[in-house]
Each structure stands twice: as structure tokens, then as C-alpha cells.
Residue, then its C-alpha position, 0 to 999 in steps of 0.5 A: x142212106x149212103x153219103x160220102x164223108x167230108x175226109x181231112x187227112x192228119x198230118x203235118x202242115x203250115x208249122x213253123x219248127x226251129x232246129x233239131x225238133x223231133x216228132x213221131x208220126x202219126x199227128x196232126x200238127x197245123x199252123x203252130x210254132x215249136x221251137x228248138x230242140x223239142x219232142x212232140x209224141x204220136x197221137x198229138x194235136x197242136x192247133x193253130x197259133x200254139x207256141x211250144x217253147x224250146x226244148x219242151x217234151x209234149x208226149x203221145x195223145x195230147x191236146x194243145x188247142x188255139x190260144x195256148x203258149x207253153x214256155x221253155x223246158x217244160x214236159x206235157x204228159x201222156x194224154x193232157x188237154x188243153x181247153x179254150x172253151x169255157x162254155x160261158x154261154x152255157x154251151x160250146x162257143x160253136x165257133x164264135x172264137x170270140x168266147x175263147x180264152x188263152x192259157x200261157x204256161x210258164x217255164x220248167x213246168x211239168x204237167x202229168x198225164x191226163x191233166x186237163x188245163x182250163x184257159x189260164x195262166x201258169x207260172x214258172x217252176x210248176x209241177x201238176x199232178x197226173x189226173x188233174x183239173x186245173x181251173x184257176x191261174x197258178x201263180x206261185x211255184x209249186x206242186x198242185x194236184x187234185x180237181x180243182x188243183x190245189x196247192x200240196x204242202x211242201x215236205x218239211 
């Protein structure tokens, strides 16, 4: 059996950046917006109508899929996936968009390496633990870790 394969090409295309954004090649950035004064690592994919906020650090081999806004001076660890598909028919959407769901992280909010981010909303002043699965909306600040993430207990 030999065919040829449907070849798409990573790279950088239909971005809207504001000033002084860094970005380390290889990545497949596409129809996204990062704003000012931001970094993006190697190894990353931000689709098609996310938003990064100004001077937010997304590092290498992450995921930030369609629907997801992340705000101002916020970090996005090694290896963090976002996710817009719920699988709320028992199985991926299979590209009925429709099923897909928006995540808006808030500002200052720190994400650990290898999180995985449900469609949900994160408020401000937030830290998430590296490893974590964060599957409800967090609305207070704080520091949650775990799968699900949870709330710690601050130190006293």
C-alpha cells in the first residue's frame, strides 16, 4: 500500500502580535493574538482565536486550544494543555464546534508544568500545582493542586 500524505507545515501564520513578543521556533502558531511583551517556547501550539495576555510567559510544548483567553503577566508552565472538548456526547465532538466550551484564565495566574485545564474559568492571583487537573471554575485566589485540583491550605 503506498499513498501519499496530507503534509501541513508548523509554522507561524495569521497571528496578530503586539510589541516586543518573543518566540522560539519551532511552533505552530495560527490565527491567535499575543500581546505585548510576551514569550512563547518552542514545541507550542496556540489555535485559532486564542488570546494571550501582555507580558504572559507560555513555555515549551504547551497547548492552548480555540476558545481559550488567558490574561496579563501570567506563566503557562512546560507541557500544559488546554482542553475545549468535553466530550459531552460520550465522545470527541468530531468537529461539531458547537460542543466546545471557552476557558478564560484570569491575571497573574500561574500554571505548573504538565496541568491540564478543563473549559473553565480561573480567577485572578492564582497559582496551579505542576501535574494538576483542573476541572471546575476557580474563582477565589489561591494556590490549588491535585486531580481534581483542590484548594491547599494556606500556611499559618
Amino acid at each position: 500500500m503506498s499513498g501519499r500524505p496530507q503534509v501541513h507545515q508548523a509554522g507561524v501564520r495569521d497571528v496578530k502580535f503586539g510589541q516586543r513578543v518573543k518566540l522560539v521556533e519551532p511552533c505552530n502558531l495560527y490565527g491567535c493574538e499575543i500581546a505585548d511583551d510576551c514569550f512563547v517556547g518552542p514545541f507550542t501550539e496556540i489555535q485559532t482565536g486564542a488570546v494571550v495576555g501582555a507580558r504572559t510567559r507560555v513555555q515549551s510544548h504547551a497547548f492552548i486550544c480555540e476558545l481559550v483567553t488567558i490574561g496579563e503577566d501570567c506563566f503557562v508552565g512546560h507541557g500544559v494543555m488546554f482542553i475545549n472538548d468535553t466530550f459531552a456526547t460520550g465522545g470527541p465532538a468530531r468537529g461539531d464546534k458547537t460542543l466546545w466550551r471557552k476557558t478564560v484564565i484570569g491575571n497573574r495566574v500561574s500554571i505548573g508544568s504538565n496541568a491540564t485545564i478543563m473549559p473553565v474559568r480561573i480567577a485572578d492571583d492564582v497559582v496551579i500545582g505542576a501535574g494538576s487537573v483542573v476541572t471546575k471554575d476557580i474563582a477565589a485566589a489561591g494556590t490549588y493542586a491535585g486531580n481534581p485540583a483542590r484548594r491547599l491550605a494556606p500556611r499559618s
